[in-house]
C-alpha positions in Angstrom: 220.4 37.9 235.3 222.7 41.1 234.8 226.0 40.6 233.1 227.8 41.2 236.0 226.6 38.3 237.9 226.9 36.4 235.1 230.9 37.5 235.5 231.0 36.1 238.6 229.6 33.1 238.0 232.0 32.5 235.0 235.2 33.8 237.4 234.0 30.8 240.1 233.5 28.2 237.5 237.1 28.6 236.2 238.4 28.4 240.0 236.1 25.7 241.0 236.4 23.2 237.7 238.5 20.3 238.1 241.8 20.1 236.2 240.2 16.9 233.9 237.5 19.6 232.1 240.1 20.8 230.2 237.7 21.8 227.5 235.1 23.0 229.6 237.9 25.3 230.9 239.2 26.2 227.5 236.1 27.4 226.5 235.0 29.7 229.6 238.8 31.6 229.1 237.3 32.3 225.6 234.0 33.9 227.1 235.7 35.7 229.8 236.9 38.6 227.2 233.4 38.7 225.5 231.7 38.6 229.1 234.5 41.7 230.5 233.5 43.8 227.2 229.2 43.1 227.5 229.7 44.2 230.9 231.4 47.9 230.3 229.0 48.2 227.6 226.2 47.8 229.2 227.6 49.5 232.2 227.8 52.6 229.9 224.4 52.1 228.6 222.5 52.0 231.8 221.7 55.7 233.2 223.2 56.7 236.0 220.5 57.0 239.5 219.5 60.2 239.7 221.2 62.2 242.5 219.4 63.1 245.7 219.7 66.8 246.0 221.6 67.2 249.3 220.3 69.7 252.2 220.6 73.9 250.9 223.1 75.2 253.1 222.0 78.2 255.2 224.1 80.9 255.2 225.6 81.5 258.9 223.6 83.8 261.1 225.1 86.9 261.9 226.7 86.7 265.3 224.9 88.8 268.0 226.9 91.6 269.1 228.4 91.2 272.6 226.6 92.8 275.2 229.1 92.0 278.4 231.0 94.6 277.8 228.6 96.9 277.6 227.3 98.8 280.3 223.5 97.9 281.7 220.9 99.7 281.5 220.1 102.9 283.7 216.9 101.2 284.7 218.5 97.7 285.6 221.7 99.3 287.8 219.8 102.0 289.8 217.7 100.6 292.9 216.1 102.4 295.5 216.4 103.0 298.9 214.0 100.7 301.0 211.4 103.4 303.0 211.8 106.7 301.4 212.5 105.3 297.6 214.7 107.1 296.7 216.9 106.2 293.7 220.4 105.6 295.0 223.4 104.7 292.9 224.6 100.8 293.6 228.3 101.2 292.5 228.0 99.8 289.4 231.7 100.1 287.6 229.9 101.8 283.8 226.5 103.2 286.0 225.1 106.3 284.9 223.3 108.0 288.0 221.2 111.6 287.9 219.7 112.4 291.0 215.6 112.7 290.2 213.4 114.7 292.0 212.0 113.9 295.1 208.1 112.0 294.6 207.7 111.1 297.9 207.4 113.2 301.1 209.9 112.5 303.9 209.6 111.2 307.1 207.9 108.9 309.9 204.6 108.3 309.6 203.7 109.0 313.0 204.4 112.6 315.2 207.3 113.0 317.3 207.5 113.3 320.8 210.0 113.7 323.6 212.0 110.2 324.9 211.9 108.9 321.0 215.1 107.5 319.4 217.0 108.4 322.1 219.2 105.2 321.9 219.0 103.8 325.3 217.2 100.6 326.5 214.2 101.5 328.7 212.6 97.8 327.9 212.1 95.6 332.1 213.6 93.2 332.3 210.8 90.6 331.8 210.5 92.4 328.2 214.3 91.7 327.3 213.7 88.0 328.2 210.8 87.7 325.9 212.9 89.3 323.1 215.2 87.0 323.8 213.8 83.7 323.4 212.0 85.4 320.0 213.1 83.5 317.1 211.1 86.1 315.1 213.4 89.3 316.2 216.8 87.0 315.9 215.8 86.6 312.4 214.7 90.3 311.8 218.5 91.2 313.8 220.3 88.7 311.8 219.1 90.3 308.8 220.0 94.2 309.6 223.5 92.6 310.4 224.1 91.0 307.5 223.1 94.3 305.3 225.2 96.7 307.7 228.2 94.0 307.0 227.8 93.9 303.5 227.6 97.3 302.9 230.8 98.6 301.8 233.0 100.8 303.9 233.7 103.4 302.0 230.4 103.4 300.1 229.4 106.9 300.8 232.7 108.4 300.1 232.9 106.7 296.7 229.0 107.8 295.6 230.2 111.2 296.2 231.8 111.6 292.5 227.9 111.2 291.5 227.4 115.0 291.6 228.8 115.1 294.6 227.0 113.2 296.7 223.7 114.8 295.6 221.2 111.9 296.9 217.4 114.1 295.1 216.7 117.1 293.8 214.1 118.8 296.0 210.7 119.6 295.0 209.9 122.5 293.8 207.0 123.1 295.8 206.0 122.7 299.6 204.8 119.6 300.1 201.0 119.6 301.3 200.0 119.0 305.2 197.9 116.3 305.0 200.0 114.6 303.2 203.9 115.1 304.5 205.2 113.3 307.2 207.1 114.4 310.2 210.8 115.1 311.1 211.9 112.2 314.1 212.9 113.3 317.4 216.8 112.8 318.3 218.4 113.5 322.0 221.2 115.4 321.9 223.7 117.6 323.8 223.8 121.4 322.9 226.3 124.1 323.0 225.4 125.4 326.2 228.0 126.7 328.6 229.0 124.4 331.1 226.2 123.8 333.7 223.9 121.9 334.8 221.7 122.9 332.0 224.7 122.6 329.5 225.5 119.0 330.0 221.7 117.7 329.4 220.6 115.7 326.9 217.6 117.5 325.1 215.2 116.4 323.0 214.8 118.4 319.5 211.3 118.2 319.4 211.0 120.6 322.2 212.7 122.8 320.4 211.5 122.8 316.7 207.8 122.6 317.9 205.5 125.6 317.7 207.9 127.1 315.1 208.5 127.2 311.5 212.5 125.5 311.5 214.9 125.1 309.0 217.1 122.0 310.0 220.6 121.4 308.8 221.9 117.9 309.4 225.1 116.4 308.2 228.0 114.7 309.7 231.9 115.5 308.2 232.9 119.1 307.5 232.4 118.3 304.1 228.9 117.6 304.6 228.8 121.4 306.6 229.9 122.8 303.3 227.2 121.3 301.6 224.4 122.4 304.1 226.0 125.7 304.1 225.1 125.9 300.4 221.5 126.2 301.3 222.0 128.3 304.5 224.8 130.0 304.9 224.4 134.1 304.8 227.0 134.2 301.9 225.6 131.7 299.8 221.2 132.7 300.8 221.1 136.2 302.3 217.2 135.9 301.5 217.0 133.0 304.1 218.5 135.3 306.8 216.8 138.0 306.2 212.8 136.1 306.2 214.8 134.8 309.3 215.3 137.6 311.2 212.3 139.3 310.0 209.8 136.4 311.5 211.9 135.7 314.5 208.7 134.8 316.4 207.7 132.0 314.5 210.6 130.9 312.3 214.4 129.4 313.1 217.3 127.7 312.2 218.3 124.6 313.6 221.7 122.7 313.9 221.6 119.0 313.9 225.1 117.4 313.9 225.2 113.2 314.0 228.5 111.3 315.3 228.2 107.2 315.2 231.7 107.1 316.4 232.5 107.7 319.7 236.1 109.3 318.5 234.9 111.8 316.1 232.0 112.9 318.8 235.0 113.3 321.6 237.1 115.2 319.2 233.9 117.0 318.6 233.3 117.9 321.9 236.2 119.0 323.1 236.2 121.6 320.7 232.9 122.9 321.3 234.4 125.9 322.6 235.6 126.4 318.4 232.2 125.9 317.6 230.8 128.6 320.2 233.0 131.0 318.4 231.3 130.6 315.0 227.7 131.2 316.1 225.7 133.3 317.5 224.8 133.1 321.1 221.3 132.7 320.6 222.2 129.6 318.2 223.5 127.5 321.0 220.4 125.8 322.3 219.7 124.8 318.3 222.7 123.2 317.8 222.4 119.1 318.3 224.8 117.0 318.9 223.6 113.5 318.3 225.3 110.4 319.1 222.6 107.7 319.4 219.0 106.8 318.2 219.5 107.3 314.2 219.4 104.1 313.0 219.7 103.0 309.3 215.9 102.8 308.9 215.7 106.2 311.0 218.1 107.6 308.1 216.1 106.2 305.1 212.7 107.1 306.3 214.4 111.4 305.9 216.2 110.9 302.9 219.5 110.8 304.9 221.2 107.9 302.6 224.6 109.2 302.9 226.8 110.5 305.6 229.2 112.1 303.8 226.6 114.6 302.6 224.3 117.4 303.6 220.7 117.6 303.9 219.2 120.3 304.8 214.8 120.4 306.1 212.3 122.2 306.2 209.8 122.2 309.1 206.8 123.3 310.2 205.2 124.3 313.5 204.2 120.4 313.6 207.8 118.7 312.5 206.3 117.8 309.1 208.8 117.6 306.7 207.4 120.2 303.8 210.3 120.4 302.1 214.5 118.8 301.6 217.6 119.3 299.9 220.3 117.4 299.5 223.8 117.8 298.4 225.5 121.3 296.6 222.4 123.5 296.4 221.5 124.7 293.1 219.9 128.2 292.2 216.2 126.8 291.6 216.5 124.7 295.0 217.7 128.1 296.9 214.8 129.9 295.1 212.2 127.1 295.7 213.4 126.9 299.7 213.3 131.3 300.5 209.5 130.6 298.7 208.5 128.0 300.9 210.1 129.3 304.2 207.9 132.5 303.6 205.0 130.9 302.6 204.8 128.2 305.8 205.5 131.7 307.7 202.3 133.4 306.8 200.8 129.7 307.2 202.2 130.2 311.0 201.0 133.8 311.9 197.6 133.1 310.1 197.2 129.7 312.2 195.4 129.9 315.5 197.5 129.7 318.6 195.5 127.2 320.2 195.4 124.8 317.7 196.7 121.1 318.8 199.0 118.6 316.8 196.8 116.3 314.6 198.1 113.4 314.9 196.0 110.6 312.8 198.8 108.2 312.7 199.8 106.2 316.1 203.9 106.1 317.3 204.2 102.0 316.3 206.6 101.7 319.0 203.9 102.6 321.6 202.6 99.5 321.0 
């Protein structure tokens, strides 16, 4: 029994004894002092329990550095456009956006022809009922609404501080047959005087087939100034002067597209302005397009914004061989006067009977 119980016991025994054991008591208050001083003494003696080493503390890990505030990655903020893929900036606040050059060839998949994209509704009406009760197309419509609504307004205009606008760069070499794809046919009105013939709608395949066409398309003036940068006798007198030189087998084509019935008015009423500025033989190649060129239309050419330029180029079959896009730079100009001349010798070399392959079918023939 250790000392300290012993204690106890001796502490309870002089508590618990009756008054009558006097000398019972007497003695125990003699022990106690002896009992107090074996205890600290053998308190001292005993060795202390050895210490259980408590956990090493790890040092703190260094705190990762914040990425947030950082901007992402090029590779994470730059998507593509859905047909053509075409890298396209998404309006990312810290994005970093280079227009690449185009991979791809441009176009439909399938050969123009006359009455295409000409934005009216020939369907019977047996064929609108069945659209109708489609839960298919409602979904497919639903969803091209819901994208045209949540694209922003002024989208286009605020991509233009990305090089101005500059969707591509163009290739640098013509694009081969087999492989490119063809220009769409659009319905337009032309700068005809007034006439009959003058207030038709014409379609611009009848026009760009059989030749060798270099197509301008945009919709704002600023978008002119652009295309100008590719065609415009100040800016390319080389492009003139293959132009005049093959005028049996090569043109230039205007193609001028106006969603809002406003602007294409305002347009229209000063068509006699526009007359001024060209050359009479430039009136039936000048297009004035107000329906048929959809969003997918747009993608499928490269056109993927509005506020910009693009300028094509054609051959005899409406393939697309070669674009530009934007403020033209010296290696595009270069790389376009090279190809119009070389799809020109392609042209006079090329028998005159030969028909438009077409290996691909028009899907909405179907």
């Amino acid at each position: 029994m250790s000392a300290k119980v012993l204690f106890i016991h001796a502490r309870l025994l002089s508590h618990i004894i009756y008054p009558t054991d006097l000398s019972i008591a007497s003695s125990i208050s003699r022990v106690a002092p002896h009992l107090r001083h074996t205890i600290r003494r053998h308190a001292s003696s005993q060795p202390s329990p050895p210490k259980i080493p408590s956990k090493p503390t790890l040092s703190p890990l260094p705190t990762p550095k914040e990425t947030s505030s950082a901007p992402p990655s090029q590779e994470t903020q730059i998507a593509r456009s859905e047909i053509s893929r075409i890298r396209v900036p998404t309006g990312a606040k810290h994005e970093d956006f280079n227009p690449q050059p185009l991979a791809y060839p441009l176009g439909l998949p399938y050969p123009p022809a006359p009455g295409q994209n000409t934005g009216v509704d020939s369907r019977s009406f047996k064929q609108r009922r069945d659209d109708f009760v489609d839960y298919n197309k409602h979904l497919g419509r639903r969803k091209e609404l819901a994208e045209r609504f949540a694209r922003p307004y002024f989208r286009d205009w605020t991509n233009l501080r990305y090089y101005k606008g500059k969707s591509f760069l163009s290739n640098e070499r013509l694009f081969k047959r087999d492989k490119a794809d063809w220009f769409p046919n659009l319905r337009g009105t032309r700068l005809l005087v007034k006439g009959k013939e003058g207030r038709l709608n014409v379609d611009t395949t009848a026009v760009l087939r059989g030749k060798v066409s270099v197509v301008a398309v945009y919709s704002s003036a600023w978008a002119e100034d652009q295309a100008n940068t590719f065609v415009a006798k100040g800016k390319n007198p080389g492009l003139h002067e293959v132009l005049a030189n093959s005028k049996d087998v090569a043109q230039f084509a205007e193609v001028v597209h106006e969603d809002n019935v406003a602007k294409a008015w305002i347009r229209t009423l000063f068509t006699w302005s526009l007359r001024k500025q060209r050359a009479a033989e430039q009136y039936e190649r000048y297009f004035l397009i107000r329906h048929g060129m959809d969003r997918k239309l747009k993608d499928a050419i490269g056109l993927l914004n509005n506020a910009v330029g693009y300028v094509y180029l054609l051959d005899a079959d409406c393939r697309i061989r070669w674009a530009g896009s934007g403020n033209a730079l010296e290696n595009e100009i270069s790389a376009m006067n090279i190809g119009l001349k070389k799809l020109v010798d392609e042209q006079r070399k090329r028998p005159s009977t030969e028909a438009v392959s077409s290996p691909r079918a028009d899907p909405s023939s179907k």
